[in-house]
PAZAPA-4460 file (N, C-alpha, C; in steps of 0.05 Angstrom, whole numbers, plus 32768, in hexadecimal, padded with zeros to 4 digits):
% residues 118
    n_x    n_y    n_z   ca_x   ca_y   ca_z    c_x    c_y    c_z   seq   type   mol
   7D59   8DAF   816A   7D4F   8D95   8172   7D60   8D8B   8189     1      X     A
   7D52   8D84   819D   7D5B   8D77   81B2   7D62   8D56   81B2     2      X     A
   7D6E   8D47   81BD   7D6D   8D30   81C3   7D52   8D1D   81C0     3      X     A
   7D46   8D29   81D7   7D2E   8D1A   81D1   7D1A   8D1F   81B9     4      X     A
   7D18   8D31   81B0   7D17   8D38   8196   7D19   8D1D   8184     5      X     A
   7D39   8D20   817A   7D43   8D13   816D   7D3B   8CF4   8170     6      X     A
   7D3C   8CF1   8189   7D35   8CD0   8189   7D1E   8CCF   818C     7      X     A
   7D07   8CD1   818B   7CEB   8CDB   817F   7CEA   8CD4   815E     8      X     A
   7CF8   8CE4   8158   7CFD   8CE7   8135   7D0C   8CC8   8131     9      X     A
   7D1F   8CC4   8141   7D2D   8CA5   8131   7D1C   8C8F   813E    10      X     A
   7CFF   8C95   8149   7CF5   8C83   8152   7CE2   8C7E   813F    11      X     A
   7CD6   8C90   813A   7CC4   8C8C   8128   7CD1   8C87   8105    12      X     A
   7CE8   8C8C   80FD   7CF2   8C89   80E6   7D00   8C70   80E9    13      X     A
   7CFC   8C5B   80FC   7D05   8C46   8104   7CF9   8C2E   80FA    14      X     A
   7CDF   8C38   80EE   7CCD   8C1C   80E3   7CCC   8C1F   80C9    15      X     A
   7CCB   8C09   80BA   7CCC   8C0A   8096   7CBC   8C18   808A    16      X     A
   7C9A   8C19   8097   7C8C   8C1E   8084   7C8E   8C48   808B    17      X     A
   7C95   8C4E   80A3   7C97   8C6D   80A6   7CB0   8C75   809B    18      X     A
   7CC8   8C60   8093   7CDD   8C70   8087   7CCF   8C78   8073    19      X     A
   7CC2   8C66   8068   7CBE   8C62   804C   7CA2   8C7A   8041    20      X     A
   7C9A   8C7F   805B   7C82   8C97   8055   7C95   8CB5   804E    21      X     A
   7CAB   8CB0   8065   7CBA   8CC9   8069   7CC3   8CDA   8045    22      X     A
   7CD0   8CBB   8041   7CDF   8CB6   8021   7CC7   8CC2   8012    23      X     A
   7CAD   8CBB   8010   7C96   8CB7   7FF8   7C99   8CD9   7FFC    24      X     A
   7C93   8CEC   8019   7C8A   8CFE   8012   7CA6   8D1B   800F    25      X     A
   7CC0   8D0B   8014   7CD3   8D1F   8010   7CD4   8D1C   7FF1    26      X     A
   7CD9   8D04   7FE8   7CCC   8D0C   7FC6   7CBC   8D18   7FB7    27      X     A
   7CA2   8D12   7FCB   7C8C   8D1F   7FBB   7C88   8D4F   7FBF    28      X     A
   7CA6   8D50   7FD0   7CA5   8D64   7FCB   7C92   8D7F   7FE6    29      X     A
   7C93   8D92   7FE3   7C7F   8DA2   7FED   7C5E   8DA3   7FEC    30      X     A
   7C5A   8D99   7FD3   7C3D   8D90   7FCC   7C35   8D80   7FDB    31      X     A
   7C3E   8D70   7FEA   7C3B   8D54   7FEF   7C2B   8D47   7FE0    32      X     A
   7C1D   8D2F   7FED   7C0D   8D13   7FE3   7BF9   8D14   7FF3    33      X     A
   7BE0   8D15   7FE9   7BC1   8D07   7FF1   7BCD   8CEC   8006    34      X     A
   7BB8   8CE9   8019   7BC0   8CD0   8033   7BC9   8CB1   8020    35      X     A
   7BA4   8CB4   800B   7BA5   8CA2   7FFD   7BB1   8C97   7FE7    36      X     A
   7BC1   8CAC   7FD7   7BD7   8CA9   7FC4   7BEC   8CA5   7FDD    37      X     A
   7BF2   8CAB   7FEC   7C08   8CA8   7FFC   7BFF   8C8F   800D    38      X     A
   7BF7   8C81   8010   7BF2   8C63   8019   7BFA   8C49   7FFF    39      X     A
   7BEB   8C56   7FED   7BF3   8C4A   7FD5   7C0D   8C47   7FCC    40      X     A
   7C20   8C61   7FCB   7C42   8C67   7FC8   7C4B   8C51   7FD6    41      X     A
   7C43   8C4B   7FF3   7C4F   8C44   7FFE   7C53   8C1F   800A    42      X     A
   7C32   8C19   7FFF   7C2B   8C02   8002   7C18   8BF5   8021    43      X     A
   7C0B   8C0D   802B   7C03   8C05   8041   7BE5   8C0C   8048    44      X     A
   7BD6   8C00   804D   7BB6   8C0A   8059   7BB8   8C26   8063    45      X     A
   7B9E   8C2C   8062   7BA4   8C4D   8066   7BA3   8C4D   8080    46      X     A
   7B8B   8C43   808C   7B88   8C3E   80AA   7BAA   8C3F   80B7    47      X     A
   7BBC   8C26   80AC   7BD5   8C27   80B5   7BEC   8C3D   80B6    48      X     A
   7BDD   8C47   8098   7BF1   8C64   808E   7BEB   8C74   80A8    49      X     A
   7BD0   8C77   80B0   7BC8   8C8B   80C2   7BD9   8C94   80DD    50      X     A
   7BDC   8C77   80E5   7BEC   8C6D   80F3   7C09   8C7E   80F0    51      X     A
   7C12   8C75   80E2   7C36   8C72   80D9   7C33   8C95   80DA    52      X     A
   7C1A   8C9E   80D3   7C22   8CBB   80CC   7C20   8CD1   80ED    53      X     A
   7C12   8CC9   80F8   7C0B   8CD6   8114   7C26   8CD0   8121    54      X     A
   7C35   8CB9   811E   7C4A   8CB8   8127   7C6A   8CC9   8126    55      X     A
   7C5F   8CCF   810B   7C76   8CD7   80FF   7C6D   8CFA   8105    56      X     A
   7C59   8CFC   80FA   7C4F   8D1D   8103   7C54   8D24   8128    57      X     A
   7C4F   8D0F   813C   7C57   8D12   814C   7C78   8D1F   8156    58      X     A
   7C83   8D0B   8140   7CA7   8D0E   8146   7CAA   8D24   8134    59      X     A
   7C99   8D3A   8129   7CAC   8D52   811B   7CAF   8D46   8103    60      X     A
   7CA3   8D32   80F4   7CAC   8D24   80D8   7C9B   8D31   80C0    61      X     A
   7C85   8D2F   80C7   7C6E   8D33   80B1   7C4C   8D49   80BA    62      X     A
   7C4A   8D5D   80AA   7C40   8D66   80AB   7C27   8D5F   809C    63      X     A
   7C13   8D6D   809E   7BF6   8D65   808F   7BE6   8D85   808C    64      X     A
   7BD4   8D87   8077   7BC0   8D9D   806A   7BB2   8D8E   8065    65      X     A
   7B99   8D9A   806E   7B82   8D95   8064   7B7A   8DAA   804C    66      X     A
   7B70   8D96   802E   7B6C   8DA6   800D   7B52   8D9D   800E    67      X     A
   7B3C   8DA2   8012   7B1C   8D9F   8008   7B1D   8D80   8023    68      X     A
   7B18   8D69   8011   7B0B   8D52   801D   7B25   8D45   801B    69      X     A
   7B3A   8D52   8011   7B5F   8D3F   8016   7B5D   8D46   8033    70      X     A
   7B6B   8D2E   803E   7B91   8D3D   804B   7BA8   8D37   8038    71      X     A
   7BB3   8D4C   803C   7BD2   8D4A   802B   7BE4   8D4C   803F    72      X     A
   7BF8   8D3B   803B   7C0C   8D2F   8051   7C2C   8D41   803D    73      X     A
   7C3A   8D4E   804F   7C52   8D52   804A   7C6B   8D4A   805B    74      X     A
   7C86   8D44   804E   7C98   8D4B   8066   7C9E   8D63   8073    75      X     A
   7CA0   8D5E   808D   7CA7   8D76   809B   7CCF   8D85   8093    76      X     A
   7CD1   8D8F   8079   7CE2   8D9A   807A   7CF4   8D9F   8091    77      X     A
   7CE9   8DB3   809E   7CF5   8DBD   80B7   7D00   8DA6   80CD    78      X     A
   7CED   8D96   80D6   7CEB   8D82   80E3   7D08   8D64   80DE    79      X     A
   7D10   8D69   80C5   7D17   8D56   80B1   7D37   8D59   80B3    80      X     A
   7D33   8D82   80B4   7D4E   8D8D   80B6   7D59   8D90   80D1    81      X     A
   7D49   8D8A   80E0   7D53   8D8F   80FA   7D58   8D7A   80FF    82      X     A
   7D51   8D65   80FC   7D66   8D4A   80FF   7D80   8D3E   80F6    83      X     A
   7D81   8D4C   80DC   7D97   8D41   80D5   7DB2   8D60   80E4    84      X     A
   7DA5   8D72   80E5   7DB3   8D8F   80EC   7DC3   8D79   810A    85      X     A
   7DAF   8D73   8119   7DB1   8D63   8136   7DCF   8D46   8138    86      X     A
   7DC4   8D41   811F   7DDE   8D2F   8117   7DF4   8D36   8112    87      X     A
   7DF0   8D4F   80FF   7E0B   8D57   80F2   7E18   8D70   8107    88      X     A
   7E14   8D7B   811D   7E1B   8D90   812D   7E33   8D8F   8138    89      X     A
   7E35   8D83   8143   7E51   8D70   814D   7E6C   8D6C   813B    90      X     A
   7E61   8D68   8123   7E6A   8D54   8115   7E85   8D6C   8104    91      X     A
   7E9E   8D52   8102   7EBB   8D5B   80FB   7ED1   8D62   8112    92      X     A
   7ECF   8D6F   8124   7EDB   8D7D   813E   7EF7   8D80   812B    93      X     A
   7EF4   8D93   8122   7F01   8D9F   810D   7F0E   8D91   80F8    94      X     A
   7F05   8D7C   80EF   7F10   8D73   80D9   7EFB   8D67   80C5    95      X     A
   7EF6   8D84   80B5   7ED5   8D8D   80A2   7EE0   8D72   808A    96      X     A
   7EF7   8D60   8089   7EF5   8D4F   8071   7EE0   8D32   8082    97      X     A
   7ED6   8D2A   809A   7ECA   8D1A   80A3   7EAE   8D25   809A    98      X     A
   7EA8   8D34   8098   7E8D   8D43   8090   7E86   8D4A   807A    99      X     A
   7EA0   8D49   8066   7E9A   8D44   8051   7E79   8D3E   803D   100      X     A
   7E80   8D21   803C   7E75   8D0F   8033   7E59   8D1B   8032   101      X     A
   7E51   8D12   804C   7E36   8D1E   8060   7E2C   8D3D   804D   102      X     A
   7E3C   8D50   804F   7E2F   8D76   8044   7E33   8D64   8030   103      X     A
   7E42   8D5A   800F   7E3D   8D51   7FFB   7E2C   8D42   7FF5   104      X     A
   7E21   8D25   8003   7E0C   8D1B   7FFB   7DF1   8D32   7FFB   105      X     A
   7DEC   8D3F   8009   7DD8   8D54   8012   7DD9   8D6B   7FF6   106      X     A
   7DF3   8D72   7FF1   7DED   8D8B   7FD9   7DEE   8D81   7FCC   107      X     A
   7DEE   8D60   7FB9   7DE5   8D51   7FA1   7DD0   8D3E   7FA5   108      X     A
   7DBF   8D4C   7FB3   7DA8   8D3F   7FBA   7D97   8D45   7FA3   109      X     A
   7D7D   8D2B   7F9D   7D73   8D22   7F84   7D62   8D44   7F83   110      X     A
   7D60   8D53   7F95   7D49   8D6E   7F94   7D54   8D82   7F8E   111      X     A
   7D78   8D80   7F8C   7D80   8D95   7F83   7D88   8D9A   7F61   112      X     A
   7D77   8DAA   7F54   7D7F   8DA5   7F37   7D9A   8DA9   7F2F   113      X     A
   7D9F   8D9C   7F1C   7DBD   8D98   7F14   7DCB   8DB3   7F08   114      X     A
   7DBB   8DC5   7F0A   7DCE   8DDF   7F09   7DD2   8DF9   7F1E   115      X     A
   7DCA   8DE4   7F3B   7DCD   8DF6   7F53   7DE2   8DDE   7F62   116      X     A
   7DF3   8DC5   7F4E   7E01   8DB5   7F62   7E1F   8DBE   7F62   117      X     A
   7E2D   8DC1   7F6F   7E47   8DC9   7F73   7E54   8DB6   7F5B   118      X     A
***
């Protein structure tokens, strides 16, 4: 991920209701969420969801499948990791206890089951 990349991605994860799509569908996993259960999760018209989501699919955030007469909305894994990868690259200039925190919050993250946590 490039710069502009990145600020693409913190532009669009810059407004409440697209953090908050981002959040609904890194929870909801690989399966993702129907548009309309995912408008609902989140509290917003779908027309608006539609919105929030072209935006975010624009910036590398969120992907979409079409299942019969769904769309099903996912996070863009990849997209998700290359942002934070973009943040964290730099990061320590050799002193890995600043970076800490950061790789730990990440490997006791709520998706990792509690018998793959350090």
């Amino acid at each position: 991920m490039d710069e502009r990349q990145a600020l693409a991605a913190f532009a669009a994860l810059g407004q409440e209701h697209r953090l908050r799509v981002v959040r609904a569908l890194v929870a909801a996993g690989p399966d993702g969420v129907a548009a309309g259960a995912l408008a609902d999760a989140v509290g917003i018209a779908g027309n608006t969801l539609s919105f929030h989501l072209k935006e975010l699919a624009h910036a590398g955030l969120v992907a979409s499948r079409r299942e019969g007469r769904s769309v099903i909305y996912t996070a863009a894994y990849a997209g998700l990791s290359d942002l934070i990868r973009f943040l964290m690259r730099d990061c320590c200039q050799g002193r890995p206890e600043v970076c800490a925190p950061a790789v730990e919050a990440l490997a006791l993250a709520a998706c990792c089951p509690a018998g793959d946590r350090p």
